[in-house]
N, C-alpha and C positions, 0 to 999 in steps of 0.2 A: 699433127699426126694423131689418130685416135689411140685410145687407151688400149693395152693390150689384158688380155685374161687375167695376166698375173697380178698385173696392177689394179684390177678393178677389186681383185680378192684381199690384194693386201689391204688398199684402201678401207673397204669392208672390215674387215679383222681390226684394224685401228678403232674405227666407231666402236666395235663390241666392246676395244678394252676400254677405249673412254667413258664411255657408257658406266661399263663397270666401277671403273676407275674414279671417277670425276660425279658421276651420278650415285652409286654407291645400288647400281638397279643388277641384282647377281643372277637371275633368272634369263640370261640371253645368249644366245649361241645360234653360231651361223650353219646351216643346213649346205648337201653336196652341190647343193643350184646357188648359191650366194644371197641367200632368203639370209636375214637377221631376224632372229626372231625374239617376241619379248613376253612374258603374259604380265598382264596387268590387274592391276587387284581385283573387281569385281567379276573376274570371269574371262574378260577378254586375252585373246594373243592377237599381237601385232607384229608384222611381219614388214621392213626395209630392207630393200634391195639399191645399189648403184648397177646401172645397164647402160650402155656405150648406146650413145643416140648420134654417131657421124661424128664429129669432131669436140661434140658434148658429152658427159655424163649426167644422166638423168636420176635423180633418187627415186625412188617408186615407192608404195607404200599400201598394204592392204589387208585386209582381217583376214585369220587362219580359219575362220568358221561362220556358217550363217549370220551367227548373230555377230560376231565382228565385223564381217563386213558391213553388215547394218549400218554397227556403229560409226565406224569409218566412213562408208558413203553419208554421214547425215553432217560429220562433221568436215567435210571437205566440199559439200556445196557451195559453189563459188569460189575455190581455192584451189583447186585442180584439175588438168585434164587428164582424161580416161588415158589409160597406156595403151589399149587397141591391143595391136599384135605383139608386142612388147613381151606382156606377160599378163595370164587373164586374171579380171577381177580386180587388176590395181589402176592404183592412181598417181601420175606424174605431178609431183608437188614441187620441184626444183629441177635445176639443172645450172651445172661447172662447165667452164671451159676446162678442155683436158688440158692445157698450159698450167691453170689455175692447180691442179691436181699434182702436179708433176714439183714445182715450185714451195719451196720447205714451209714459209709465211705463208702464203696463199693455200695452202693445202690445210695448215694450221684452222684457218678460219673459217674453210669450206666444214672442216670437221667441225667445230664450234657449231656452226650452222646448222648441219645435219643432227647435232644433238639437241639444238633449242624447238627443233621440228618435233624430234623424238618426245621430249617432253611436253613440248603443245599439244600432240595427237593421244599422247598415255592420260592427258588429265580430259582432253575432249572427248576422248569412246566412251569415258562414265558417264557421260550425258543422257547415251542408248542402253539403260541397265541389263543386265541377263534377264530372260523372263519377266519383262516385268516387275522386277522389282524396283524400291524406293531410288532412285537417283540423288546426286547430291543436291544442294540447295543450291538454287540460280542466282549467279552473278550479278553485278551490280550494271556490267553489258552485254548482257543474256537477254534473250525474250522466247517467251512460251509461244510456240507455231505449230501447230497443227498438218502434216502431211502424213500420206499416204508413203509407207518406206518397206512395203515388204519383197519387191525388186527393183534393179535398178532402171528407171523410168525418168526421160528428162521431162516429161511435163509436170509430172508431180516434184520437181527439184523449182519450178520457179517460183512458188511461193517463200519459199525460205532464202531462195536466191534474194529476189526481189526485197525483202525484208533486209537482209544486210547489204544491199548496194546503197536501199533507200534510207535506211536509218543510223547504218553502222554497227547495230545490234547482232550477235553472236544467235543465230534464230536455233532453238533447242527444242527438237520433237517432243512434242508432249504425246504424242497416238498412243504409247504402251505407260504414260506418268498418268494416271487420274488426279493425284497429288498438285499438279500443278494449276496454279490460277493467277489472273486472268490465263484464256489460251485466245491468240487471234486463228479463226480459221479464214485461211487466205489460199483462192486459186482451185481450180479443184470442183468434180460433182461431189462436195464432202459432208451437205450440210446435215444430210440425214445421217450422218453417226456423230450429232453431237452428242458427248454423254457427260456434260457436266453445265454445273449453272458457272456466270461468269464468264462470258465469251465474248470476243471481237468477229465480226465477221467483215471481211473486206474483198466481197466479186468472187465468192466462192457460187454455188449453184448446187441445185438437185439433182439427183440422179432420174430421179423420178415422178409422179405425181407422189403428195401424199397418204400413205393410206395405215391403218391396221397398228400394228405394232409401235412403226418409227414414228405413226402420227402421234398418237398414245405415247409416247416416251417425249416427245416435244414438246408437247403442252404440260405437260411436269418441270420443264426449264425455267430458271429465273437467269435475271439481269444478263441476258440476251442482246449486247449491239451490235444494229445493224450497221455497217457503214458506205455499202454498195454490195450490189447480187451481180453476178452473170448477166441476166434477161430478165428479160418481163415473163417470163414461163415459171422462174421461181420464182418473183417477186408474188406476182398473182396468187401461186398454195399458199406464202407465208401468211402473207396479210389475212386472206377468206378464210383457211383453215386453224390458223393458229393468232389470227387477231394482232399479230406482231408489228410494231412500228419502222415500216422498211422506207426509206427515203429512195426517188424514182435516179439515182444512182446507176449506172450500168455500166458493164465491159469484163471480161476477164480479163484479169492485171495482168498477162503475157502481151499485150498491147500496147502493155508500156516498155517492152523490153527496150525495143531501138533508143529507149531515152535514155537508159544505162549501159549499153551494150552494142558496139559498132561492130558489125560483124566484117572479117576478114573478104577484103577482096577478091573475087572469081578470078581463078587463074584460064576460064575458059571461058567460052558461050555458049549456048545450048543446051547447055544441061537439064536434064528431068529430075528431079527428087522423089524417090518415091518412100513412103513414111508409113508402114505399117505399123499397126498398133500390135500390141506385144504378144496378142492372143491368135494376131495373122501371120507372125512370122514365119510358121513354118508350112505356109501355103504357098511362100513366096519363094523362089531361085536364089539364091544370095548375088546371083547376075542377073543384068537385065540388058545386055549387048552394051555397044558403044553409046555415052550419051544421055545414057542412064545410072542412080546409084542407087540402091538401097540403104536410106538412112539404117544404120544402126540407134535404134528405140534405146537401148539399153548404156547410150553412151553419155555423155556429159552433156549440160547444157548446151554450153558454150558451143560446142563441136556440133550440133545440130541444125543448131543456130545458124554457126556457118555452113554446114549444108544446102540447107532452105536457101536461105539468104541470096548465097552464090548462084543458084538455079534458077531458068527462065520459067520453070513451072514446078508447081508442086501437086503430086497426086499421092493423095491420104486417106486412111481408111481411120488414120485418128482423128481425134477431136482437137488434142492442140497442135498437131500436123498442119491441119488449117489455120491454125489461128496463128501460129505464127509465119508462115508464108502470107498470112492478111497484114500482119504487122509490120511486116517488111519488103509490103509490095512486089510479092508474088505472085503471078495469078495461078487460081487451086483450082480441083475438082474431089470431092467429096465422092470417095469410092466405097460406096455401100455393100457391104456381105451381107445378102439378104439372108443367108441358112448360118449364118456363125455369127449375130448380132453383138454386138459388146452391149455391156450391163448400162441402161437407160438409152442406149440405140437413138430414136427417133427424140424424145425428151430433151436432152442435153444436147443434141444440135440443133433442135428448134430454138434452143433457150440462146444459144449463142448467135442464129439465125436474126433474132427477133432486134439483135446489134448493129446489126447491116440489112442494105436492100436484097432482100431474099429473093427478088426475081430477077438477081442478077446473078445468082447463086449457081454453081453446075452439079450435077450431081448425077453418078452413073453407079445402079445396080448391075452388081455381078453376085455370082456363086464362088465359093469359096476355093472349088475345086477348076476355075476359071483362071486365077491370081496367076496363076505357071504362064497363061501363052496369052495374056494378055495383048494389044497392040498400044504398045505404048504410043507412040507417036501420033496416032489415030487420036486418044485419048486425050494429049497432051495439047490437040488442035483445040479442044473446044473447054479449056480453063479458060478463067473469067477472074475479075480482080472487084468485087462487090463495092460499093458505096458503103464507109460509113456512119451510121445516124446516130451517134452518141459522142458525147463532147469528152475527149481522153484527158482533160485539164480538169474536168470535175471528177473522174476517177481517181489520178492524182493525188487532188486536191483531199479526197474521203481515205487517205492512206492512216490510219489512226496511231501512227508516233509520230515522234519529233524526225527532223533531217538530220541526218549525218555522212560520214566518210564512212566506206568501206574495207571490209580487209588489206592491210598491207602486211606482209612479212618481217620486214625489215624491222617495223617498229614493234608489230602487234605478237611477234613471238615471245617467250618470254625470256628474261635474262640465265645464263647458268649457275646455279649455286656456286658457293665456295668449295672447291674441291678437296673431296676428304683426306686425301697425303695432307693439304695443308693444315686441317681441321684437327687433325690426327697430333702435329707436332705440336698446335697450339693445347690442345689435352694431355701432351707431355711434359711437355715444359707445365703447367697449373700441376700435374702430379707429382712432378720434381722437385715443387715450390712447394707441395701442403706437407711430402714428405721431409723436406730439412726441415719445416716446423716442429713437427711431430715427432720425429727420432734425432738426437745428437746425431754430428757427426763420426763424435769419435767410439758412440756405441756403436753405433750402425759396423762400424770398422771393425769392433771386436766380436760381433757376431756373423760377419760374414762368413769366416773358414767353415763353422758351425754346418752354417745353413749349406755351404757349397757341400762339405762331407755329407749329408744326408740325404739331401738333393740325389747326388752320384749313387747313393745306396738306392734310392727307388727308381731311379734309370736304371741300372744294372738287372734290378728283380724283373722292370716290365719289360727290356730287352729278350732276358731268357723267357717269361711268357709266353710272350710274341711267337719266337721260336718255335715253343713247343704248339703254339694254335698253327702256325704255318703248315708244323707236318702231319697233325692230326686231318688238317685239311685237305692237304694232297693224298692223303689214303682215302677218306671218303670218295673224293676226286676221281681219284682207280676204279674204287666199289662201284660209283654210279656209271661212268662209263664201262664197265662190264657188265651192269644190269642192262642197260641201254643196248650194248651189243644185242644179248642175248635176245630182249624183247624184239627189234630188229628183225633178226633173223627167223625167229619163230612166230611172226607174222604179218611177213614180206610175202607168202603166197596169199593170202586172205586180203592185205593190202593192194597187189596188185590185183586180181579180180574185180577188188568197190571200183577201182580205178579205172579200168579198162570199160565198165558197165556207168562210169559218170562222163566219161571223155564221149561214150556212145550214145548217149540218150538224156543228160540235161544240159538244162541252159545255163551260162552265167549267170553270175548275178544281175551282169545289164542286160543282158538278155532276156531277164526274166524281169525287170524292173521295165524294161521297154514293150516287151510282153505284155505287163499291165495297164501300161498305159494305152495300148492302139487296139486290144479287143474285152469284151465284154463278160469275162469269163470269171467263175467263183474261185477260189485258191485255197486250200488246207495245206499247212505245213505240215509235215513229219521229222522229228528227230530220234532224238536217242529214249526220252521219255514213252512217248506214243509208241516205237517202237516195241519197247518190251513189255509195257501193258499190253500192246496187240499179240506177240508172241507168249509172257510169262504171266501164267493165272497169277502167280503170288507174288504180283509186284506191282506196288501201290506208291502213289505221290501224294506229298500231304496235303493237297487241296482235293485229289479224287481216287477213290478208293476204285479198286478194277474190280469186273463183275463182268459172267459172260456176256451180257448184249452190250456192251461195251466196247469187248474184244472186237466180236462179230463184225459189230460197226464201223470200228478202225479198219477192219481187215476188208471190208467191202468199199470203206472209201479209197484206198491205198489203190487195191485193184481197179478202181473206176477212173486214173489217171490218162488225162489225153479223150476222156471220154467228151460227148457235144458241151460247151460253155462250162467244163469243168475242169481243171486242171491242181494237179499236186505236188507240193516241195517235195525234194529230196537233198538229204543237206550235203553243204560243201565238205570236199575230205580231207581232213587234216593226218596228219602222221605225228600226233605226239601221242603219250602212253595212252590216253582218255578213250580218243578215236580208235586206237588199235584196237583196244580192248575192248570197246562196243562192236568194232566190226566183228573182231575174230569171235567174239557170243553170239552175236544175231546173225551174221552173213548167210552162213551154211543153211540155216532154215527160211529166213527173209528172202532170198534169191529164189524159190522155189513159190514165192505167191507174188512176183514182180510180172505187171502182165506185158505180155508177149511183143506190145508195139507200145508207141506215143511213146512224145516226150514227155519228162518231169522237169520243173520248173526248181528253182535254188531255193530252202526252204532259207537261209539265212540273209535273205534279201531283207530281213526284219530283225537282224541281229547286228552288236555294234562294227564287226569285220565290215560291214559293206559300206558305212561312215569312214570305217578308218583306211578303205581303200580305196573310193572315190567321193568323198568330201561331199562338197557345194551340187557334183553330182546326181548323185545318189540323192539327195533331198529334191531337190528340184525333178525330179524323176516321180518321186512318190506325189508332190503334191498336184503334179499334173494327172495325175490318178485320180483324184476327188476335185479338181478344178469344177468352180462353181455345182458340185451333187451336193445335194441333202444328205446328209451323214447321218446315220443310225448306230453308236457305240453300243455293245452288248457288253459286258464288264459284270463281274461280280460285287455283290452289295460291300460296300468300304474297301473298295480293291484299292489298289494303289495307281492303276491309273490314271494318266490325265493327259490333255490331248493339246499337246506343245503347239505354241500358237505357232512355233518358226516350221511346225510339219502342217499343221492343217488349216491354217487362215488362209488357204485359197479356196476351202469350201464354203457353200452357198451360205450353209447353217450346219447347224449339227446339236442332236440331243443326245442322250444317253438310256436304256433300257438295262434297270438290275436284275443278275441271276441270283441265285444261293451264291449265299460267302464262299461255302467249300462242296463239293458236290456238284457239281454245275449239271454234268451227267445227266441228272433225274428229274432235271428242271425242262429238260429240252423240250419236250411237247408242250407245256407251255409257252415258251419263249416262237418254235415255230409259228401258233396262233399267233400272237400277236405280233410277229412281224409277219407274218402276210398280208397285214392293213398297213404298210409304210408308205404305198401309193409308187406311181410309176417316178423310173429313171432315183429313186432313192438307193443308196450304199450302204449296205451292212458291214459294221469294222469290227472283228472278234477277239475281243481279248479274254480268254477264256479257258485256258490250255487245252489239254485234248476234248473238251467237251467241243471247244471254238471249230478246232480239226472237222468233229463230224459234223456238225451244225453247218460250217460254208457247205455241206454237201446236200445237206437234206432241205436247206435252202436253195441253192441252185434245183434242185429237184422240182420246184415250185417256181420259177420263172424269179430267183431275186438273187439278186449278183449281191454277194458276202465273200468277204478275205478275212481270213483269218492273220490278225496282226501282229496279234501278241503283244510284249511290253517296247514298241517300237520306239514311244518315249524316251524310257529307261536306256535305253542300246544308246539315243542321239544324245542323251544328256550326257553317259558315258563319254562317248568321242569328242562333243564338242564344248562341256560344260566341266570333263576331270569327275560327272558324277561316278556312283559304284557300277560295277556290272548289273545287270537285269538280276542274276540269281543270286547276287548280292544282296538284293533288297528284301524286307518282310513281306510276305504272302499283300496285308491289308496297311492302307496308309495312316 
């Protein structure tokens, strides 16, 4: 009989006190959804759940933030399946019989369990530091690996899979550690961002030919081994371009999957797989009728795995979509988006092409906006299962550690400390023991009444204290809620008016983040700041002094909202004393230069409220906004700025252009020259306060799409790192 609610809660509530209890870890407390949550030293929160899976309980397990989940996805490669519908973003690490639960011993030890999990996963997230920072020193069965972890993606998961099936080794990203050496880069177009000497390479491959920069940065590498490529497409740049000793090696190590990994039996026939790569998925239906599935890109290894496996054809727009349908005798077809190419397109399927007999290879060009009505079945006729031509026992054979065993739980968790009640009586009794040393008995005895009398006298005084803070407190108590009334009341009509004119004319937050992402339009925020410099001569911020062409210029960009490829925040409304009292100043004159139609977009889509009320989100939302653009920063000189890899490592590149430290204002005609040479399809990102405001406009004016950002940083580091608020921080860093 499965678990009911109550039970799965209490259950739950048990782990937290044990946890507490037994772990001595005081930071944890369970949320209205039965989320256990923990933060863990370097930054992270970890978040366990038990969820009723039919006649099992499932423990689940996954980070409260970007960069938690990082963490946790890097350290559960191989160790877990995705939870699916379950609950998003986690991972199925375990699972109880509900017998097992119900049963006083047996419940006992499922808890034990659940807590040596806890501790395995609290000391394995420091692996992934926050930003970048130093990680701890790697273990004695640790190895430095190299992947690609800025979503979740099962093809970039089988290099580190593969490393601890094949050696036993604990494989710890090095992508965000420079610190770390040797690093093996395994699996992967990765070879072009190596950036350090000391490397292993084993069937990794290029993205690209070599040229310009990443070439120039290669041939600056020392003690470089090779131990197998991809193809002959990279072997060819390294050797001719970089003179490197690459032995004629080949295959991507996903070919060796089937020798680790028997994938789950088909419970059907016929089946199609269809595997888009992560940058197609939203060209695709999440159905594709009877017959058909769409892999989920973003799931576990394993579960892909079995996808493909189980399916009489695979049709892929990815690169290891194919290659593991080749591994596991699938026959594929190579479905090319000729207009939404993926980054090295033709390169890195020729390289893996160059593996097999390529004229036995199928391959079918479509348009992106085709993927919806596709014929699948039509398609499905004319997959092909390639020849071969590389020996998979000499790729193998070039795997550069030693064999081992792979994760087991049972043994490889770690043991649970001695629990502090017991820890506690052993420190009691040793202080019962130094104290009869140190004091007679029978003095101790005659200064006892002593110490009780005195004792009672400083209870007695902090009792009546206490007392008299309690009532002190309840009269302010009264004061403030009668301030509060009053405030209230005297501007509840001013409030209701913002109100009626923001429910009529802007967007949400995802609205307005969605907004940005699907059209090409510039963005200037307005708050409370810009505000009252646009309406009040004599009001200044300490980075920019007001001055009439300043006003003018707010006041003309404010009215140009909704205009062609322009668009302006208006901020979200709050009802505590702050907002009131900016409304009830500015509304009465502000409302009389709001122009007459268009919508306005959420100026706080760049402020920490929009982290803090849709997470994972919300981030994911902005970076698909600079998805592979050339990013152009405009920041003032020693701003505090800085451009969080977990918001903008989905862009192409990105540089930076300084204004004045303070002043920005005066700078402006300068800074428009030189960004009207950023070249086409470039993003200008403004962090610049109201100078930033007018600038997205007078840029937009000239054909170049600029958003005014602000300290977007600051907001994320806020919500998901415990840093201060944005206006918490100093002007300059």
């Amino acid at each position: 009989m499965p678990l009911v609610e109550q039970e799965i809660s209490d259950f739950t509530h048990e782990l937290q006190r044990n946890i507490v209890r037994q772990l001595g870890h005081h930071s944890v407390n369970v949320d209205r959804d039965g989320w256990l949550t923990a933060r863990i030293k370097p930054g992270h929160s970890v978040q366990m759940k038990f969820a009723a899976l039919g006649d099992q309980v499932g423990l689940l397990v996954r980070g409260s933030s970007p960069e938690a989940s990082r963490a946790v996805r890097n350290a559960l490669v191989g160790k877990a399946r995705d939870a699916g519908d379950i609950a998003s973003n986690a991972h199925l690490i375990d699972d109880f019989d509900t017998g097992t639960l119900r049963a006083r011993r047996s419940r006992s030890e499922a808890i034990r369990k659940s807590m040596r999990w806890f501790l395995w996963i609290s000391d394995a997230t420091t692996r992934t530091p926050v930003d970048a920072k130093r990680g701890p020193a790697l273990k004695g069965s640790e190895r430095a690996v190299y992947w690609w972890d800025e979503r979740p993606n099962f093809g970039d998961a089988v290099g580190p899979w593969l490393v601890q099936a094949m050696s036993g080794h604990e494989p710890v990203n090095a992508r965000r550690r420079k610190e770390l050496s040797p690093v093996l880069w395994a699996v992967g177009s990765t070879i072009g961002y190596l950036d350090r000497n000391n490397v292993d390479i084993w069937g990794s491959g290029l993205m690209e030919p070599l040229q310009g920069s990443k070439l120039d940065a290669l041939r600056k590498l020392e003690n470089v081994r090779v131990h197998a490529v991809r193809g002959t497409e990279t072997r060819s740049e390294l050797v001719s371009k970089l003179g490197w000793e690459v032995p004629e090696v080949y295959g991507d190590p996903a070919l060796l999957l089937p020798r680790f990994y028997t994938a789950k039996p088909a419970a059907q026939s016929g089946r199609i797989a269809v595997v888009p790569h992560y940058v197609h998925v939203k060209h695709l239906p999440s159905s594709l009728g009877d017959g058909s599935v769409v892999v989920d890109v973003a799931s576990d290894l394993e579960s892909v795995v079995d996808t493909i496996a189980q399916a009489d054809v695979c049709i892929s727009t990815s690169l290891h979509g194919i290659i593991i349908a080749q591994a596991y005798g699938v026959p594929w077809i190579w479905l090319r988006v000729v207009d939404h190419p993926l980054g090295g397109d033709a390169f890195k399927f020729r390289d893996f092409f160059s593996t097999i007999d390529d004229s036995q290879a199928s391959t079918v060009a479509v348009k992106a906006s085709e993927l919806g009505t596709l014929d699948i079945e039509s398609l499905a006729s004319r997959a092909t299962l390639p020849s071969l031509t590389i020996a998979l026992d000499s790729l193998e054979s070039a795997f550069p550690f030693a064999r081992g065993e792979g994760f087991e739980a049972e043994s490889d968790l770690p043991p649970l400390p001695t629990p502090l009640a017991q820890l506690s009586r052993r420190a009691r009794r040793r202080a019962s023991h130094v104290k009869s040393r140190l004091v007679p008995k029978r003095e101790a005895d005659l200064l006892q009444p002593e110490l009780i009398k005195a004792l009672s006298t400083v209870a007695s005084e902090l009792k009546q204290s206490n007392r008299n803070t309690q009532r002190l407190l309840a009269e302010v108590g009264k004061q403030n809620r009668t301030m509060e009334a009053i405030r209230l009341e005297s501007t509840s009509g001013v409030m209701t008016a913002v109100r009626e004119f923001v429910n009529e004319r802007q967007l949400t937050m995802i609205e307005t983040l969605e907004h940005l992402v699907e059209s090409e339009n510039s963005f200037s925020r307005f708050g409370d700041g810009e505000f009252r410099l646009m309406l009040r001569s004599d009001f200044n911020l300490r980075f920019q002094s007001n001055s009439r062409p300043l006003q003018s210029e707010l006041l003309a960009t404010f009215r140009d909202a909704g205009r062609d490829r322009f668009d302006v925040g208006f901020p979200q409304i709050f009802g505590d004393a702050h907002w009131s009292g900016v409304w009830s100043e500015l509304w009465p004159e502000l409302k009389s230069n709001v122009p007459e139609t268009g919508a306005f977009l959420n100026s706080h889509v760049t402020r920490p409220t929009v982290f803090e009320q849709y997470g994972d989100r919300a981030v994911d939302l902005w970076r698909e906004v600079w998805r592979d653009r050339d990013i152009v920063f405009v920041t003032g000189a020693g701003s505090r700025f800085a451009a969080t890899p977990a918001l903008f490592s989905s862009a192409r590149s990105t540089r930076t252009v300084s204004s004045l430290p303070v002043g920005a204002y005066d700078d402006l005609d300068r800074l428009v020259e030189e960004l009207s040479e950023v070249g086409e399809g470039a993003l200008v990102l403004l962090a610049l306060g109201p100078a930033g405001t007018v600038l997205a406009r007078r840029l937009a004016l000239i054909g170049i799409r600029a958003l005014d950002i602000g300290h977007i940083s600051d907001s994320y580091h806020n919500v998901f790192s415990g840093g201060p608020r944005p206006e918490s921080r100093p002007i300059r860093s």
